[in-house]
Backbone as CSV, one residue per row, in Angstrom:
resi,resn,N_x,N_y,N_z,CA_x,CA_y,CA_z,C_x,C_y,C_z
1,UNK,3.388,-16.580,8.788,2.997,-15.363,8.124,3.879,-14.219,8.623
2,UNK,4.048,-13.209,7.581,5.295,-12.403,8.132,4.575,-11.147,8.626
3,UNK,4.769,-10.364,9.643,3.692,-9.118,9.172,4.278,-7.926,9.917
4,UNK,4.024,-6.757,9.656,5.399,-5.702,9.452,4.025,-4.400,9.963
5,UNK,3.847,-3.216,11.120,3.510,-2.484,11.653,3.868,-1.466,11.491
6,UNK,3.787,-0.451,11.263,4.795,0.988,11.111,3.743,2.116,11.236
7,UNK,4.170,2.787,12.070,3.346,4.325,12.225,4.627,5.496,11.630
8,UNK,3.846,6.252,11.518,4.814,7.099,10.784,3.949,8.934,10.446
9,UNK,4.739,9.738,11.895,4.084,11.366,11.444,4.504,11.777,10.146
10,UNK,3.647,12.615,8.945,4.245,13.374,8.395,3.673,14.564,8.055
11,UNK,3.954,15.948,7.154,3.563,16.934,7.880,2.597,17.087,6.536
12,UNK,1.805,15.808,6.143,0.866,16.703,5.286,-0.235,16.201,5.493
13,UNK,-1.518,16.363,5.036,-2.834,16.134,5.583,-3.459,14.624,5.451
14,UNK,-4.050,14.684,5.914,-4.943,13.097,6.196,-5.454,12.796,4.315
15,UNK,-5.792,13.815,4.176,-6.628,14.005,2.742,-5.140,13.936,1.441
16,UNK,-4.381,14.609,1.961,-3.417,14.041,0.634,-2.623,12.528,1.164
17,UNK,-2.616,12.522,2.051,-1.692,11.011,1.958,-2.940,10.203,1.395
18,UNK,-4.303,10.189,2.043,-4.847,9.300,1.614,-5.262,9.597,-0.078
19,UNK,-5.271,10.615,-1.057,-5.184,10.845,-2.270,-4.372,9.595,-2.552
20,UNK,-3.136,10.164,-1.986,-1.896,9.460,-2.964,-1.809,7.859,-2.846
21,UNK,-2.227,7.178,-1.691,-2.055,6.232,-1.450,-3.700,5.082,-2.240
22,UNK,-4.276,6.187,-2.653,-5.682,5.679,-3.031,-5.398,5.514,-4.813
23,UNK,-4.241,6.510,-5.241,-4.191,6.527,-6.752,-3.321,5.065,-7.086
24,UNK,-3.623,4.261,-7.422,-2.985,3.127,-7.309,-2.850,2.821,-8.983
25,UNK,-3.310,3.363,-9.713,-3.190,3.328,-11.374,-1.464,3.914,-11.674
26,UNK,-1.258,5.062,-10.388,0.360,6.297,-10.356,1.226,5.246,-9.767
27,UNK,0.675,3.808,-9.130,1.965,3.311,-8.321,3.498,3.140,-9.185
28,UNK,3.601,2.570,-10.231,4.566,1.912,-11.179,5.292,3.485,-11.367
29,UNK,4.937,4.439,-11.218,5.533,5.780,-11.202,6.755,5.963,-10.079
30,UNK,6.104,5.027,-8.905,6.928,5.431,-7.837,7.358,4.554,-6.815
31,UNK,6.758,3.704,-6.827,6.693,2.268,-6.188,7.858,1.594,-6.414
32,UNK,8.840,0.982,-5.724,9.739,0.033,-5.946,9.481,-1.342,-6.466
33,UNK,9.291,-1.721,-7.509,9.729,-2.734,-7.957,8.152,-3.222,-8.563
34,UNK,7.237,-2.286,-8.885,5.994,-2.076,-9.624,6.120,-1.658,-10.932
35,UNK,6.320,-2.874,-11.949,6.026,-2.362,-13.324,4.816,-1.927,-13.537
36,UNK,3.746,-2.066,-13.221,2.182,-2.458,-13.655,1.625,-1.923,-12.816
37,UNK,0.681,-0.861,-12.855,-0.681,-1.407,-11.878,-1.737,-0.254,-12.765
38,UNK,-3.017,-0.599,-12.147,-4.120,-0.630,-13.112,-5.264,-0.935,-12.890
39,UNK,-6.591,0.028,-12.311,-7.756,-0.461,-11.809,-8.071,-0.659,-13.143
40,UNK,-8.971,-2.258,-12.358,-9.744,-3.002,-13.332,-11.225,-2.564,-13.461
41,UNK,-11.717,-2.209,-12.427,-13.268,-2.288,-11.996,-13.452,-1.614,-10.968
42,UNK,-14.665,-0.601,-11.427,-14.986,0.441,-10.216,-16.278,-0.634,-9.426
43,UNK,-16.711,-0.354,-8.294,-17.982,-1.111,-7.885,-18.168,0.041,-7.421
44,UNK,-18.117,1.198,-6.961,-18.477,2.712,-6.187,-17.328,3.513,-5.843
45,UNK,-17.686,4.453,-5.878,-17.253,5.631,-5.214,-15.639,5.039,-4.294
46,UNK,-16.270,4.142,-3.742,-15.324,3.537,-2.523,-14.963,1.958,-2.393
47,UNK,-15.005,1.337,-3.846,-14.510,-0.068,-3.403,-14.221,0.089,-5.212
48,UNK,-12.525,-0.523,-5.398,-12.075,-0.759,-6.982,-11.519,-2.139,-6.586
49,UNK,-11.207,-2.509,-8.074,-10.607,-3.097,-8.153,-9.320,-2.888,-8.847
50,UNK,-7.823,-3.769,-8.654,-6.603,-3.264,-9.278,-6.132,-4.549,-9.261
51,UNK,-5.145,-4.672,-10.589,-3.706,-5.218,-10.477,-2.601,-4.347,-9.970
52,UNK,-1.646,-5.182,-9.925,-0.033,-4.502,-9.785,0.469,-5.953,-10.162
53,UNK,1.802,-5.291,-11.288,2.850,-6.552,-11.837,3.666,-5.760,-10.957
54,UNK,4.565,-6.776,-10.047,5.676,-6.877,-9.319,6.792,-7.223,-10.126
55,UNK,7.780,-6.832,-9.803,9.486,-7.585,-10.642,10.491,-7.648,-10.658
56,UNK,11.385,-8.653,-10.343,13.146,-7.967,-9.969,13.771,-9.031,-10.587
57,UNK,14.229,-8.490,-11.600,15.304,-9.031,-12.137,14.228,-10.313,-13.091
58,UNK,14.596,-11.600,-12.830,13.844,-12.405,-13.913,12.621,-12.749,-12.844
59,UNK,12.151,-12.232,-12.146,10.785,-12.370,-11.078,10.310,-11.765,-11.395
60,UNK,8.609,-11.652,-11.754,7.485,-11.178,-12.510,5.969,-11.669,-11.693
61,UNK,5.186,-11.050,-11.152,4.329,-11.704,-10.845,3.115,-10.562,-10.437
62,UNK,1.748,-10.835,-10.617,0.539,-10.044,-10.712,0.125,-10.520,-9.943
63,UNK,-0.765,-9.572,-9.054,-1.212,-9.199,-7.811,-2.804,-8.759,-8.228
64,UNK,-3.781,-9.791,-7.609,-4.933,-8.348,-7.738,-5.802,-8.533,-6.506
65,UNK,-6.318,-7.638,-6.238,-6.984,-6.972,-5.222,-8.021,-6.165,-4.952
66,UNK,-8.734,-6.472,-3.751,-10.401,-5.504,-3.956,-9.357,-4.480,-2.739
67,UNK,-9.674,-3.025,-3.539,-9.187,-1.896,-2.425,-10.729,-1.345,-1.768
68,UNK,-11.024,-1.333,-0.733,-11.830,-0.454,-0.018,-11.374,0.694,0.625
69,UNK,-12.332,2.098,0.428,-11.680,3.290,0.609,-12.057,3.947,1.521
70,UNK,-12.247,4.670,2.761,-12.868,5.124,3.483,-12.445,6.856,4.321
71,UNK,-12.759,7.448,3.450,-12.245,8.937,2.772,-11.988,9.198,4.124
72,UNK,-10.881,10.135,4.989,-10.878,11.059,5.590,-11.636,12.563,5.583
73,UNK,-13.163,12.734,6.364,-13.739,13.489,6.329,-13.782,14.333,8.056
74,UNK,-13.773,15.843,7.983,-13.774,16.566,9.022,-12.696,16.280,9.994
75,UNK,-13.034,15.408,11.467,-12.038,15.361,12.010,-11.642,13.736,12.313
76,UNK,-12.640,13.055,11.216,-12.338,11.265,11.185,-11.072,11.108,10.881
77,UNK,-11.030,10.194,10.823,-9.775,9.172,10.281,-9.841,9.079,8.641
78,UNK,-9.096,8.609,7.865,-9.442,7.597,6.838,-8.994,6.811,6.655
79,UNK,-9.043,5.474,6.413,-8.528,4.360,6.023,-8.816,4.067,4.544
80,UNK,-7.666,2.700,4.235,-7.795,1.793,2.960,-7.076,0.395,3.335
81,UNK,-8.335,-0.241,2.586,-7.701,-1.799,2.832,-7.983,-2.362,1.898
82,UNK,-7.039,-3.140,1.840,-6.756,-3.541,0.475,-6.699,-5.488,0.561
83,UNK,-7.662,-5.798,0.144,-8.369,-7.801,0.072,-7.614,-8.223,-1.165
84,UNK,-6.176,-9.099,-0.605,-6.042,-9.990,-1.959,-6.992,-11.147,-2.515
85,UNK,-7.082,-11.027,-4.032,-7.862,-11.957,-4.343,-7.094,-13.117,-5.432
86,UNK,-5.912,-12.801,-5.706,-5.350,-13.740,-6.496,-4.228,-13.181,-6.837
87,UNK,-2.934,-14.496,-7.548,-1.584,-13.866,-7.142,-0.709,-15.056,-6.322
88,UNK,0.514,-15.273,-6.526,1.570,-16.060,-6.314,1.371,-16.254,-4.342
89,UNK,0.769,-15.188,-3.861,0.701,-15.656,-1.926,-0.518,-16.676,-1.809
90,UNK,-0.048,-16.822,-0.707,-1.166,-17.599,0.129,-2.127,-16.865,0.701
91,UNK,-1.408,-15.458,1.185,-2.260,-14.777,2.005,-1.874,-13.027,1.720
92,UNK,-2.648,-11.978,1.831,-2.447,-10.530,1.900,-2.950,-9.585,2.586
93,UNK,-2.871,-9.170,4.038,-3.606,-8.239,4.516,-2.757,-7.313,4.667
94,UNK,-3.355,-5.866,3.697,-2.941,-4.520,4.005,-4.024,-3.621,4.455
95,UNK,-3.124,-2.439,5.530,-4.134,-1.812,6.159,-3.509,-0.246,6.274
96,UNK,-3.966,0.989,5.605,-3.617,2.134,5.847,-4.508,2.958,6.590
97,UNK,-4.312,3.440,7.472,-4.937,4.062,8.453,-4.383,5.901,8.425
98,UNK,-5.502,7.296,8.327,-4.498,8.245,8.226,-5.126,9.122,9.018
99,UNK,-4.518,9.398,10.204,-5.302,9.969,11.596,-4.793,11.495,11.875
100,UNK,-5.352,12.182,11.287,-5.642,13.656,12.072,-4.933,14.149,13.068
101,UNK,-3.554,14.898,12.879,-2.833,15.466,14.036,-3.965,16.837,14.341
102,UNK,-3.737,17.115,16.171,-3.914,18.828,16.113,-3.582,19.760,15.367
103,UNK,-2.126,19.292,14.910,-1.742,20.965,13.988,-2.398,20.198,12.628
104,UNK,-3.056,19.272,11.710,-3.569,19.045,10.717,-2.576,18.002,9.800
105,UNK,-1.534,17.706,10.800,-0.839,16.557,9.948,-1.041,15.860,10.099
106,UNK,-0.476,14.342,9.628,-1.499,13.208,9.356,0.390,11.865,9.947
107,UNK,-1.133,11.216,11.325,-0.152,9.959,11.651,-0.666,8.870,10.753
108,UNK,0.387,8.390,9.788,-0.008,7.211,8.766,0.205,5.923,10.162
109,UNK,-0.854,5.113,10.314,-1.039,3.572,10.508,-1.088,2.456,9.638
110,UNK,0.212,2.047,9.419,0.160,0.906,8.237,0.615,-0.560,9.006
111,UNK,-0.178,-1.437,8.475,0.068,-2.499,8.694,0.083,-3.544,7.315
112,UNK,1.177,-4.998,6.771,1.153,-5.701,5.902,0.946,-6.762,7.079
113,UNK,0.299,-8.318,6.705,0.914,-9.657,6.860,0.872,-10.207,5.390
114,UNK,1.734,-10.647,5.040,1.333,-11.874,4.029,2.444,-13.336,4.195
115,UNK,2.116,-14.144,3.040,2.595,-15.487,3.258,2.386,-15.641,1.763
116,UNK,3.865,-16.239,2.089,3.446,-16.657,-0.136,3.097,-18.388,0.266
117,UNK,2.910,-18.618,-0.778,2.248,-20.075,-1.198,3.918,-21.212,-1.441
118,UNK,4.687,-20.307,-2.383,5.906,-21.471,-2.344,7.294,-21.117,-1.329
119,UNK,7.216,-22.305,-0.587,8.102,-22.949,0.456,9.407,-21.432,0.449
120,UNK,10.129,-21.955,-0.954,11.106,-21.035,-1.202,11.105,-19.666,-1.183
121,UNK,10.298,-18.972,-1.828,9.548,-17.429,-2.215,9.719,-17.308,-0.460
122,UNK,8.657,-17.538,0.213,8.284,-17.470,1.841,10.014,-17.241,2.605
123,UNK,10.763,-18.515,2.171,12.225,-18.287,2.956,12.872,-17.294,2.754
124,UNK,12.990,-17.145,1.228,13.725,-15.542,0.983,13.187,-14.618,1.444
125,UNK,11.629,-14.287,1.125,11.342,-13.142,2.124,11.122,-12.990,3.213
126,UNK,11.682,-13.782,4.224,12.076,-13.750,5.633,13.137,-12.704,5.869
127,UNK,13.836,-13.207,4.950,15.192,-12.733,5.197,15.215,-11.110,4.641
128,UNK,14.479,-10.452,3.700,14.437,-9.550,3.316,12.960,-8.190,3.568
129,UNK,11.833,-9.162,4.639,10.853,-8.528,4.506,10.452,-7.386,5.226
130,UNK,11.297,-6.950,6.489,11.455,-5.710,6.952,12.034,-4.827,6.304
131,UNK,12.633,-5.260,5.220,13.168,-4.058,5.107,13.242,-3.524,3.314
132,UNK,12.546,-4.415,2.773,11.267,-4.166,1.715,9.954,-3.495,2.125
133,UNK,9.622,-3.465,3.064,8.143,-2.948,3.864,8.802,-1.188,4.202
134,UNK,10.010,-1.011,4.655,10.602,0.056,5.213,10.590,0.950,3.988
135,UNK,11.041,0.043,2.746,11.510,0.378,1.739,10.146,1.397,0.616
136,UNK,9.186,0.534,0.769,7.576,0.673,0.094,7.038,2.053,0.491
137,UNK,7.967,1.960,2.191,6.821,2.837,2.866,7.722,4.115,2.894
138,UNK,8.801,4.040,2.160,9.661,5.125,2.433,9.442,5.787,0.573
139,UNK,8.726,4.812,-0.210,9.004,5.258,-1.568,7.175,6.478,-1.234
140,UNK,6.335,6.223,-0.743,5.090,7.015,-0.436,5.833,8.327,0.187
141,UNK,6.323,8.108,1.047,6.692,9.051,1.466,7.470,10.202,0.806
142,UNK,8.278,9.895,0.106,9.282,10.678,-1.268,8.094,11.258,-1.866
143,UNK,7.260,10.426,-2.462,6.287,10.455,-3.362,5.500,11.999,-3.109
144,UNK,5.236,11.820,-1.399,4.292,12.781,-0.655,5.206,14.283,-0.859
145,UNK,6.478,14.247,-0.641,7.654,15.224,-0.598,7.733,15.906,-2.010
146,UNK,7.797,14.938,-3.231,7.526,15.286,-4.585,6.116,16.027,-5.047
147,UNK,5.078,15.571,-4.578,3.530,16.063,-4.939,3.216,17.233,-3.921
148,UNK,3.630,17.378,-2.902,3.559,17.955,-1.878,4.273,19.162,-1.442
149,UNK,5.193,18.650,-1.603,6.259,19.635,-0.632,7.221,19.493,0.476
């Protein structure tokens, strides 16, 4: 299983990163290599459901997932995690974490593991999966710079 850690200060609030990272219907807007995505099903306030179509070049493949949301309120944290439930891997754990600086900026805690299911898929993204993860986490970030400031 491959799995990729990254903290990362930036100078805007706990409450907009976690906005942006929660709008997951806007990903294909900004996301690398996201044609698609699209909540399917609300269950509350704080648990959806979504696709995302992935794609490069003649590679195509749908992703779906239970997101759980857990708002940044006062001087908490907030998190989102996101349960694959079906989709070309074997396995998907994502984890955004968005922690409250003193001056009010926000340290993002992200963590991926996954594992695809075919032999081949798994080898290539060995070779490419740091720096697709660098890549994801650098397109949020633009994203934050664009909506933000």
């Amino acid at each position: 299983m491959l799995r990729h850690i990254e903290q990362k200060h930036l100078p805007y609030t706990p409450e907009q990163m976690f906005e942006l990272v929660a709008d997951v219907a806007r990903y294909q807007e900004f996301a690398p290599w996201c044609i698609a995505s699209r909540i399917n099903r609300r269950e509350s306030d704080s648990v959806f459901y979504a696709d995302l179509i992935v794609g490069y070049k003649l590679f195509r493949e749908r992703f779906s997932s239970k997101v759980v949301l857990e708002r940044p309120f006062n001087d908490q944290s907030g998190s989102i995690h996101i349960e694959y439930l079906k989709g070309p891997l074997k396995n998907l754990r994502n984890h955004w974490k968005f922690i409250r600086q003193p001056d009010g900026s926000c340290l993002i805690d992200f963590s991926v593991e996954f594992e695809f299911s075919n032999v081949a898929l798994q080898t290539l993204a060995n070779m490419f999966f740091n720096e697709v993860v660098k890549r994801m986490v650098g397109a949020f970030e633009a994203r934050a710079q664009q909506l933000y400031g």
